[in-house]
N, C-alpha and C positions, 0 to 999 in steps of 0.2 A: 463211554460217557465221560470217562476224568477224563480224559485227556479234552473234548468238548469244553469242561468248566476250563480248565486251564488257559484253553485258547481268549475264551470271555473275560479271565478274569485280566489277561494279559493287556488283550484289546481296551476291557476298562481304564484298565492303572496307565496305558499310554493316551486313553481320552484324558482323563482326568487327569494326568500331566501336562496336557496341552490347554485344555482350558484353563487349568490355573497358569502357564506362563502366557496365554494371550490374554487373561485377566492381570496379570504384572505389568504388559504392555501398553494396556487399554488405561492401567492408572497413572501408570506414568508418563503418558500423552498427556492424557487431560492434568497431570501436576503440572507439567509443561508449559501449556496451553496458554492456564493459569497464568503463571510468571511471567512469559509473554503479552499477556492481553495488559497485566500490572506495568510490566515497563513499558509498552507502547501508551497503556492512559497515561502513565507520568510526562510521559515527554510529549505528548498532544495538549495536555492541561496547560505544561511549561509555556509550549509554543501560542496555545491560544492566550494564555496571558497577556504573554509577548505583544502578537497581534493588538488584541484590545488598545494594550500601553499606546502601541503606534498608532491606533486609529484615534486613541484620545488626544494625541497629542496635533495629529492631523485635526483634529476638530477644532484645536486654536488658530491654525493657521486658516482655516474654511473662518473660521468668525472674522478673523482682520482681513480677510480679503472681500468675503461674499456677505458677510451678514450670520446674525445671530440665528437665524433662522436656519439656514444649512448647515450649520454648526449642531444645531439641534438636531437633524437626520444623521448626522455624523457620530456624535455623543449618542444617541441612542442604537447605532450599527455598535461602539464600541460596547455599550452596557448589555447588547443580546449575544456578544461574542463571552462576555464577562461570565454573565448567565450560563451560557452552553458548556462553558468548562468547570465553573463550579456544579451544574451538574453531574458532570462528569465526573468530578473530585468525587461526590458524594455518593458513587456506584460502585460497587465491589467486581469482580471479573464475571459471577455468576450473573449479576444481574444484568450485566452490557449481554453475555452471550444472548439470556430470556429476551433483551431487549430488540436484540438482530434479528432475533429468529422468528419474532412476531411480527418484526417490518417487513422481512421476506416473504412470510405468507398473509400479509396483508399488501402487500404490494411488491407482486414478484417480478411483474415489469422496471419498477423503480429500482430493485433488489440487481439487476440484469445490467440493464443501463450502470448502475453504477460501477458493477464488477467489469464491465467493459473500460468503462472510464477510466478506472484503477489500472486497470492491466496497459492499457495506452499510454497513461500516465510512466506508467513502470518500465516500457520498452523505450520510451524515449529517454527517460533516465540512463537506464542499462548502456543504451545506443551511444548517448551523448560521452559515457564515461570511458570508452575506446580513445585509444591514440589514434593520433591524426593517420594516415596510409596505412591503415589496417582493414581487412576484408568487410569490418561490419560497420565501421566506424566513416566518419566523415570523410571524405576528402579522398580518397582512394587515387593512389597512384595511377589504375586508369583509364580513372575519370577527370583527372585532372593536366592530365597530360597533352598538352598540343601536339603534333604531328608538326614533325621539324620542315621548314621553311624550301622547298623545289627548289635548289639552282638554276638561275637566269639562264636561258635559251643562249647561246652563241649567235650573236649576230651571223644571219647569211652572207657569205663570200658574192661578190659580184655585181 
């Protein structure tokens, strides 16, 4: 029978070493995550700014050319772009994740689609960032390669 507890208590102390380093892992994923999710909204917040700036600035040039009127759909694209990132400023990492995870199960079609979009998006990126005559990349040595020119037949004797 000892030697029985031994065996359990063995098995215990290497569970319970293992959950606590997969509990190590699991927290420092998600600290991770975190910082991740923090520097991707900084520089989406930056960039939609950005955008806005240009879209307001486009809305002068729509006024002197088209009218005050389309300048107006234009000024208000820039002020919902203004919006969406001050938004955004004003969310913590916790609450964009709560925020995904309820568009996903409210709309897992749209959820789908996007993550396709995304990944499309990304392989063309990736694709386009190849040197030219590389296997994945554009322009491939041979696909690009003509087939050199037949020498002229010899005129017939006679």
């Amino acid at each position: 029978m000892a030697a029985e507890d031994g065996k359990g208590s063995a098995f215990d102390d290497a569970k319970d070493a293992f959950t606590s380093t997969m509990s190590g892992f699991a927290d420092t994923a998600n600290t991770k995550a975190k910082e991740f999710t923090v520097q991707g909204k900084d520089r989406t917040t930056e960039a939609l700014d950005n955008v806005a700036t240009l879209i307001g600035d486009a809305a002068n040039a729509v006024d002197e050319k088209l009218g005050a009127q389309y300048a107006g759909y234009v000024r208000q694209a820039a002020e919902a772009v203004t919006g969406f990132s001050d938004n955004l400023k004003a969310k913590d990492a916790e609450q964009l994740f709560e925020d995904a995870k309820g568009m996903i199960r409210s709309s897992p079609a749209i959820a789908i689609a996007a993550a396709a979009a995304i990944g499309f998006a990304v392989a063309r990126v990736v694709k386009a960032g190849f040197p030219e005559g590389t296997e994945t990349g554009h322009g491939s040595p041979a696909a690009d390669s003509t087939p050199p020119a037949s020498e002229p037949d010899a005129a017939p004797k006679g």
